[in-house]
KOLDRENDREN-470641 format. One line per field, with one value per residue (C-alpha): x negated, y, z; residue in three letters; residue number from 1. Coordinates in steps of 0.05 Angstrom, whole numbers, plus 5000, padded with zeros to 4 digits. Example, Ala and Ser with C-alpha at 12.3 -4.5 7.8 and 13.67 -1.06 7.14 Angstrom:
BEGIN
c1 [4754 4727] $
c2 [4910 4979] $
c3 [5156 5143] $
residu [Ala Ser] $
num [1 2] $
// end
This chain:
BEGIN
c1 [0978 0986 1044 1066 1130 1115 1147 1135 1154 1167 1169 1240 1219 1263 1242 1232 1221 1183 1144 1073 1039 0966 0942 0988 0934 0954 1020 1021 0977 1034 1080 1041 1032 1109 1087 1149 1193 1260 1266 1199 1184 1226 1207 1123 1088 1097 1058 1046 1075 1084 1053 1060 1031 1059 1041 1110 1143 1218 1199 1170 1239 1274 1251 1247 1327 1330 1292 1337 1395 1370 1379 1333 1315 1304 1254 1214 1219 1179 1133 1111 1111 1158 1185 1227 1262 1275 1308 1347 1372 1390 1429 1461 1489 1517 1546 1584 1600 1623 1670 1705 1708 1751 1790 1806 1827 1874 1917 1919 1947 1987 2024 2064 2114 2056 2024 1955 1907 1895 1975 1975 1916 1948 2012 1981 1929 1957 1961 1915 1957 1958 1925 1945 1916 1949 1922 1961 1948 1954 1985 1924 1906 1852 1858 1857] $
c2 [8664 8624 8610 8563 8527 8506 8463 8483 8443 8498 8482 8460 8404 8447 8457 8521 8528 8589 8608 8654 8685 8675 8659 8603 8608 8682 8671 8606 8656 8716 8664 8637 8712 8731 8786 8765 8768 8718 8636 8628 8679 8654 8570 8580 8552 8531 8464 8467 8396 8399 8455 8454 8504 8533 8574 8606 8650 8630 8561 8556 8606 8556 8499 8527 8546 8474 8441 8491 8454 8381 8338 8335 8257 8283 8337 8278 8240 8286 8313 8229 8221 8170 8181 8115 8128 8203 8178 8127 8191 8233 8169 8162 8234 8234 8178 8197 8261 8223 8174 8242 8277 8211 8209 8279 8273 8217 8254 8311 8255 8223 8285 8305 8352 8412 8445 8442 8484 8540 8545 8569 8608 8649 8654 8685 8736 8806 8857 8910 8976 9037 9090 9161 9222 9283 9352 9412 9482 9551 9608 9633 9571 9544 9470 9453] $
c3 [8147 8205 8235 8290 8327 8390 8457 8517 8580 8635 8711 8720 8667 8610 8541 8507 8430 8402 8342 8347 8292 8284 8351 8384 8447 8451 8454 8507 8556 8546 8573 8629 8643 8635 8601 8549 8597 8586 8590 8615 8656 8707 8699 8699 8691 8630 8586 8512 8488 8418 8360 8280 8237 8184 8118 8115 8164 8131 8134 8206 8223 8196 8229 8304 8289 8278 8328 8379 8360 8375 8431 8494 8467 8396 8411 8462 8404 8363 8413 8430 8344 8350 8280 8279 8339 8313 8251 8293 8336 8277 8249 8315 8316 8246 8251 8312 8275 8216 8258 8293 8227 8197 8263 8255 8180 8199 8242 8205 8157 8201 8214 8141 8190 8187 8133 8116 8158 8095 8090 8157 8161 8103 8129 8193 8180 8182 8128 8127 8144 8099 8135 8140 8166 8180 8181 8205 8179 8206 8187 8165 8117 8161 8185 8264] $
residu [Unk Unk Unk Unk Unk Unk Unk Unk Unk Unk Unk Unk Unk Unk Unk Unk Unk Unk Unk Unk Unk Unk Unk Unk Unk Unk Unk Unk Unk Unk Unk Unk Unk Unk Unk Unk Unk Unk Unk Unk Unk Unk Unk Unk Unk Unk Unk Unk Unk Unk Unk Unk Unk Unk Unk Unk Unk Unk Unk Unk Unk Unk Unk Unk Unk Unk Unk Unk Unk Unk Unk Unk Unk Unk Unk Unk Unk Unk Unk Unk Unk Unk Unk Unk Unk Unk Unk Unk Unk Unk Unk Unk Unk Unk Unk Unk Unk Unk Unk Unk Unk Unk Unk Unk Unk Unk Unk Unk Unk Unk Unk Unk Unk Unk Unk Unk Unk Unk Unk Unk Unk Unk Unk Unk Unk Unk Unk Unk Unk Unk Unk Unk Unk Unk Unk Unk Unk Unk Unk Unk Unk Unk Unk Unk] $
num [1 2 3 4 5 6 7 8 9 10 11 12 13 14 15 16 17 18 19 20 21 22 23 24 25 26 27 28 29 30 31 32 33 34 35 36 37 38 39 40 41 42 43 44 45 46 47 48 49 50 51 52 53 54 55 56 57 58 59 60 61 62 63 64 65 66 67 68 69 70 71 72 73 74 75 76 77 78 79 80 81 82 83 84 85 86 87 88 89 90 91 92 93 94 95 96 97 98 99 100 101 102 103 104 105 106 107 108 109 110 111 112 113 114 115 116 117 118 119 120 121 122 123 124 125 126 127 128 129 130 131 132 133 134 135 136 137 138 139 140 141 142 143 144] $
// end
Protein backbone atom coordinates (compact mmCIF):
# COMPACT_ATOMS: atom_id res chain seq x y z
CA UNK A 1 0.00 0.00 0.00
CA UNK A 2 1.10 3.33 -0.62
CA UNK A 3 1.28 5.79 1.67
CA UNK A 4 2.77 9.24 1.74
CA UNK A 5 3.92 12.40 4.09
CA UNK A 6 4.05 15.32 2.38
CA UNK A 7 5.13 19.46 2.79
CA UNK A 8 3.34 21.75 1.41
CA UNK A 9 4.35 25.48 1.25
CA UNK A 10 0.89 27.43 1.24
CA UNK A 11 0.58 31.14 0.19
CA UNK A 12 1.46 32.93 3.38
CA UNK A 13 4.91 30.94 2.95
CA UNK A 14 3.61 28.43 6.01
CA UNK A 15 4.13 24.83 6.04
CA UNK A 16 1.58 22.22 6.34
CA UNK A 17 2.33 18.47 6.93
CA UNK A 18 -0.16 15.76 5.77
CA UNK A 19 -0.19 12.16 4.85
CA UNK A 20 -2.43 10.73 1.58
CA UNK A 21 -3.08 7.26 0.85
CA UNK A 22 -2.47 5.95 -2.55
CA UNK A 23 -2.64 8.84 -4.71
CA UNK A 24 -0.43 11.81 -3.20
CA UNK A 25 -1.55 13.79 -6.72
CA UNK A 26 -5.18 13.29 -5.54
CA UNK A 27 -4.72 14.57 -2.47
CA UNK A 28 -2.35 17.89 -3.43
CA UNK A 29 -5.41 18.77 -6.06
CA UNK A 30 -8.17 18.33 -2.99
CA UNK A 31 -6.14 20.99 -1.39
CA UNK A 32 -5.61 23.34 -4.16
CA UNK A 33 -9.38 22.80 -4.50
CA UNK A 34 -10.23 23.35 -0.66
CA UNK A 35 -12.35 20.71 -0.98
CA UNK A 36 -10.65 19.58 2.64
CA UNK A 37 -11.52 22.35 4.06
CA UNK A 38 -9.00 23.53 7.21
CA UNK A 39 -5.13 24.94 7.14
CA UNK A 40 -5.09 25.20 3.54
CA UNK A 41 -8.07 26.14 2.44
CA UNK A 42 -7.66 29.45 3.60
CA UNK A 43 -3.51 29.96 2.49
CA UNK A 44 -3.93 28.54 -1.44
CA UNK A 45 -2.46 28.04 -3.12
CA UNK A 46 -0.57 25.70 -1.90
CA UNK A 47 3.31 24.04 -3.33
CA UNK A 48 4.23 20.41 -2.80
CA UNK A 49 7.95 20.76 -1.34
CA UNK A 50 8.79 17.63 0.12
CA UNK A 51 6.93 13.72 -0.29
CA UNK A 52 8.15 10.21 1.20
CA UNK A 53 6.34 7.12 0.60
CA UNK A 54 5.72 4.71 2.83
CA UNK A 55 4.71 0.89 3.08
CA UNK A 56 3.18 1.32 6.53
CA UNK A 57 0.32 3.48 7.56
CA UNK A 58 1.70 3.33 11.54
CA UNK A 59 4.99 4.14 10.34
CA UNK A 60 4.24 7.10 7.90
CA UNK A 61 1.54 8.22 11.09
CA UNK A 62 4.30 8.20 12.97
CA UNK A 63 6.56 10.15 11.20
CA UNK A 64 4.15 13.10 10.03
CA UNK A 65 3.42 13.37 14.13
CA UNK A 66 7.03 13.92 14.18
CA UNK A 67 7.91 16.08 11.51
CA UNK A 68 4.74 18.39 13.10
CA UNK A 69 6.75 18.92 16.00
CA UNK A 70 10.06 20.20 14.31
CA UNK A 71 11.32 23.51 13.79
CA UNK A 72 10.58 25.71 10.63
CA UNK A 73 14.71 25.31 9.88
CA UNK A 74 14.48 21.53 10.49
CA UNK A 75 11.72 20.73 8.08
CA UNK A 76 13.90 23.25 5.23
CA UNK A 77 16.49 21.22 6.19
CA UNK A 78 14.95 18.10 5.06
CA UNK A 79 12.94 19.33 2.22
CA UNK A 80 16.75 20.94 0.59
CA UNK A 81 18.37 17.10 1.82
CA UNK A 82 20.66 18.80 3.82
CA UNK A 83 21.13 15.86 6.16
CA UNK A 84 24.26 17.32 7.94
CA UNK A 85 22.78 20.45 8.76
CA UNK A 86 19.53 18.40 10.03
CA UNK A 87 21.61 16.40 12.43
CA UNK A 88 23.42 19.62 13.49
CA UNK A 89 19.74 21.08 14.30
CA UNK A 90 18.52 18.10 16.17
CA UNK A 91 21.96 18.26 18.22
CA UNK A 92 21.37 21.89 18.72
CA UNK A 93 17.86 21.33 20.31
CA UNK A 94 18.84 18.58 22.67
CA UNK A 95 21.42 19.99 23.77
CA UNK A 96 19.62 23.08 24.78
CA UNK A 97 17.05 20.76 26.29
CA UNK A 98 19.74 18.93 28.13
CA UNK A 99 21.45 22.25 29.57
CA UNK A 100 17.68 23.42 30.96
CA UNK A 101 16.93 19.97 32.21
CA UNK A 102 20.47 20.16 34.48
CA UNK A 103 19.62 23.80 35.35
CA UNK A 104 16.38 22.68 36.49
CA UNK A 105 17.69 19.68 38.55
CA UNK A 106 20.07 21.99 40.31
CA UNK A 107 17.66 24.11 41.90
CA UNK A 108 15.45 21.68 42.72
CA UNK A 109 18.81 20.67 44.54
CA UNK A 110 19.66 23.73 45.69
CA UNK A 111 16.52 24.02 47.49
CA UNK A 112 16.57 21.03 50.52
CA UNK A 113 13.56 23.35 52.39
CA UNK A 114 10.79 21.52 49.90
CA UNK A 115 9.97 18.10 49.28
CA UNK A 116 10.44 16.33 46.22
CA UNK A 117 7.87 16.96 43.47
CA UNK A 118 6.07 13.13 44.03
CA UNK A 119 5.84 14.04 47.95
CA UNK A 120 3.72 16.79 47.04
CA UNK A 121 1.83 15.54 44.32
CA UNK A 122 0.70 12.78 46.82
CA UNK A 123 0.01 14.89 49.50
CA UNK A 124 -2.35 16.90 47.22
CA UNK A 125 -4.56 14.84 45.11
CA UNK A 126 -7.96 14.38 46.68
CA UNK A 127 -9.63 11.28 47.84
CA UNK A 128 -12.14 9.81 45.85
CA UNK A 129 -15.57 10.28 47.86
CA UNK A 130 -17.85 7.40 48.76
CA UNK A 131 -20.88 7.86 46.89
CA UNK A 132 -24.38 7.39 48.02
CA UNK A 133 -27.66 7.29 46.48
CA UNK A 134 -30.80 7.62 48.05
CA UNK A 135 -34.09 6.29 47.02
CA UNK A 136 -37.33 7.16 48.72
CA UNK A 137 -40.33 4.81 48.74
CA UNK A 138 -44.02 5.19 48.91
CA UNK A 139 -46.51 3.98 50.86
CA UNK A 140 -47.35 1.72 48.35
CA UNK A 141 -43.68 0.13 47.99
CA UNK A 142 -42.97 1.70 44.67
CA UNK A 143 -39.75 3.88 44.33
CA UNK A 144 -40.08 7.70 43.05
Amino acid sequence: MDVWVYMLRCSNGSYYVGSARYSLDRRIAQHQSGELGGYTSKRRPVKLVWSADFQFVTDAIAFERQLKGWSRAKKEALMKGNFAELSNLARRRSSSFETAASASALRATADKSRPPQDEERRFSQPQPKERTRSVSVSKKGGKQ
